[in-house]
C-alpha positions as CSV (number, residue, x, y, z in Angstrom):
1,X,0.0,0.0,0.0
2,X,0.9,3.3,-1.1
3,X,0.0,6.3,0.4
4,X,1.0,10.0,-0.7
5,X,1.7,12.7,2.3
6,X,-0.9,15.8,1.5
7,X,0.1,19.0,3.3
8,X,-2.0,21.0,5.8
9,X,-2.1,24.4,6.1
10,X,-3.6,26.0,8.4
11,X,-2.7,29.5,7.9
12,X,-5.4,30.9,6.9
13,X,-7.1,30.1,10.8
14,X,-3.9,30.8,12.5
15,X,-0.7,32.4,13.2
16,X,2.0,30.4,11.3
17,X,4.1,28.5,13.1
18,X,7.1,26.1,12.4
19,X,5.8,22.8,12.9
20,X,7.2,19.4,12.0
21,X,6.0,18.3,8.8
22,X,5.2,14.3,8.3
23,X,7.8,12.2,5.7
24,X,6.7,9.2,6.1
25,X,3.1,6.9,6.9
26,X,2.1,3.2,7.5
27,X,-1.6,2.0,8.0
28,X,-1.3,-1.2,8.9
29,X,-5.3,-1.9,9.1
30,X,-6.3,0.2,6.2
31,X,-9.9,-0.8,4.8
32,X,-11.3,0.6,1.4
33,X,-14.5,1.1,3.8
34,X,-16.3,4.7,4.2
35,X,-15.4,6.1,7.6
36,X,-13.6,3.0,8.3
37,X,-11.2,3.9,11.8
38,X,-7.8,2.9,11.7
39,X,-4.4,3.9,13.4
40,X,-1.7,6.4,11.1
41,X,1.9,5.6,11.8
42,X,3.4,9.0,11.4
43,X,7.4,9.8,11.1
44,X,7.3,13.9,11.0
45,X,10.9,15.4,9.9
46,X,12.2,16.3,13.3
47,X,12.5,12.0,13.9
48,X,9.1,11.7,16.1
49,X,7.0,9.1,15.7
50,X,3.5,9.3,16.3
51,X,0.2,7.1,16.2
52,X,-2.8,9.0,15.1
53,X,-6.5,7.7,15.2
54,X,-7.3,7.8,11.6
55,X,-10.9,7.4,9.5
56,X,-10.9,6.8,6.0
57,X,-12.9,8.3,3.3
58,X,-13.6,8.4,-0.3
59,X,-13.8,12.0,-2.7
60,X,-17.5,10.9,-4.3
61,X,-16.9,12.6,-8.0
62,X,-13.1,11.1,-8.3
63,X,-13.8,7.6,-6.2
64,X,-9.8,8.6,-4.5
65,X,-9.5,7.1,-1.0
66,X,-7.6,8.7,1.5
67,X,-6.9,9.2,5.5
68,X,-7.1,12.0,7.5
69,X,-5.2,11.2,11.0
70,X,-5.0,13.2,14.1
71,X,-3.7,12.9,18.1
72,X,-4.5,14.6,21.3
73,X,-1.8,16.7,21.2
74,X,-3.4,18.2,17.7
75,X,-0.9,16.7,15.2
76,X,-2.6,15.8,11.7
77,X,-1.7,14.6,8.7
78,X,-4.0,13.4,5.6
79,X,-2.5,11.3,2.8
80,X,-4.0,9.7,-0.4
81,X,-4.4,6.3,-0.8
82,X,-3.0,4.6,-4.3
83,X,-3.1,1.5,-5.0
84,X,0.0,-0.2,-6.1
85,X,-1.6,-2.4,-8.8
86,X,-2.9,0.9,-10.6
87,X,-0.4,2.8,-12.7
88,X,-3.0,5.9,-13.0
89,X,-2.2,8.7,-11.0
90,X,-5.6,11.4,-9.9
């Protein structure tokens, strides 16, 4: 399983900030399932790892999957799902 790191920005709603930025995510229990909840393995840039609760959904005009993640102490992180077996890229 693939999955492809999307940004967040968030400063349009507040002050910016220098935050670590996640390079790398694992979901182990990943289900193509609408609102399916699942744990994001998160390695940010600064060498913390973190586990996020995560849900799953599904963009309903493009049919993309993908995972929006997030912990207690408000770190997020929302990466695309592609599938390995498809070459197409959305």
């Amino acid at each position: 399983m693939t999955f492809i790191i999307q940004q967040l920005s968030w400063h349009k709603r507040r002050k910016a900030t220098v935050e670590p930025q996640p390079v790398a995510i694992s979901v182990p229990d990943f289900e193509k399932v609408l609102n399916h909840f699942c744990t994001v393995e998160v390695t940010f840039d600064n060498g913390e790892v973190a586990k996020l609760t995560g849900r799953v959904t599904q963009h309903p005009i493009t049919g993309v999957w993908s995972v929006n993640g997030i912990n207690a102490k408000g770190q997020s992180v929302s990466a695309r799902y592609q599938d390995d077996n498809n070459d197409d890229s959305v």
